[in-house]
C-alpha positions as CSV (number, residue, x, y, z in Angstrom):
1,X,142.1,-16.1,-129.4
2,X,138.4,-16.2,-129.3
3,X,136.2,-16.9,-132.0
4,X,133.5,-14.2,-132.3
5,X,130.1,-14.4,-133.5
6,X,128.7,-10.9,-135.2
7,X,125.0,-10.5,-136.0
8,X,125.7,-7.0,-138.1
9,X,127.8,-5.4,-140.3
10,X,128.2,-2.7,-137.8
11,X,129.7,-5.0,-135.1
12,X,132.3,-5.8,-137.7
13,X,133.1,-2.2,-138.9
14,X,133.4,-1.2,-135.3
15,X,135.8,-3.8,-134.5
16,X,138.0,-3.2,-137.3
17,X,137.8,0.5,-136.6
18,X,139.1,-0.5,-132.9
19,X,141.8,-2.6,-134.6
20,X,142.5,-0.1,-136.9
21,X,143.6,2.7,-134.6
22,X,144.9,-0.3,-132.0
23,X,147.1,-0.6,-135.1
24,X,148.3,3.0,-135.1
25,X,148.6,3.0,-131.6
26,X,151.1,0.7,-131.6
27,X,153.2,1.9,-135.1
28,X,153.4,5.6,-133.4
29,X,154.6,4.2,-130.0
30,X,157.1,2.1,-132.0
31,X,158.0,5.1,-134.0
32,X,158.3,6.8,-131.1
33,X,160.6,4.4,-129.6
34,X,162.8,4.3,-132.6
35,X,163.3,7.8,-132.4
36,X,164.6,7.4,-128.8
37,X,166.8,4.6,-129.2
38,X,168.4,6.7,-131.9
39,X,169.1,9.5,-129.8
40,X,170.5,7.4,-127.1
41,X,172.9,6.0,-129.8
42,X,174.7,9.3,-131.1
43,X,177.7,9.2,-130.4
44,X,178.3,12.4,-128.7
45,X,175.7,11.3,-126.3
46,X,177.7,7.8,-126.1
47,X,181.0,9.5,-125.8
48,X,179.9,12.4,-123.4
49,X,182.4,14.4,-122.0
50,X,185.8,11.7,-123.3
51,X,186.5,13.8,-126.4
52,X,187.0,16.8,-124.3
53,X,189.2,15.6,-121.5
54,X,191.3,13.8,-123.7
55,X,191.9,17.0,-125.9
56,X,192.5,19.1,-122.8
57,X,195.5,16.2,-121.5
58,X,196.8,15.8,-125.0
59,X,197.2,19.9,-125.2
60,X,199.6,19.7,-121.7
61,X,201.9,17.4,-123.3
62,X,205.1,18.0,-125.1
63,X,206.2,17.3,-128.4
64,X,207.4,14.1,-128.9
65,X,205.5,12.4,-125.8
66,X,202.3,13.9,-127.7
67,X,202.6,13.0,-131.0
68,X,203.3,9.3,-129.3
69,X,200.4,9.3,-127.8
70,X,198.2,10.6,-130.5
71,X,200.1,8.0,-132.9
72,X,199.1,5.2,-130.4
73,X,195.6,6.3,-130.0
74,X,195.2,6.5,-134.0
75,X,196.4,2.9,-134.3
76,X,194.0,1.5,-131.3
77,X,190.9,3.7,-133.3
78,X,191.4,2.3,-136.8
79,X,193.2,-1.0,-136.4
């Protein structure tokens, strides 16, 4: 970084104005980023469609072959 020489207190003001929104730039873009990254992470939007289909194969099974399967998917989820 380069040293810089200011002959007023005006040069200095406007440079920590220019820093000063640089600043807020930068917080509103990471804000901004945050906000993305935690709509990317919802877990409907991670999951998509698999809820869905999986309900709709489950519901064509029969009784005892279903609750199998819905046994053995329960153990897998909260082993």
């Amino acid at each position: 970084m380069e040293k810089r020489r200011y002959s007023s207190y005006g040069q200095i003001d406007q440079d920590l104005e220019i820093l000063k929104v640089e600043k807020e730039l930068y917080y509103q873009r990471m804000l901004q980023t945050l906000d993305h990254t935690k709509e990317n992470l919802d877990p409907k939007k991670l999951l998509g469609g698999v809820p869905e289909v999986a309900i709709d194969m489950v519901s064509g099974l029969a009784g005892p072959l279903k609750g199998m399967l819905i046994n053995f998917v329960l153990k897998k989820i909260f082993k």
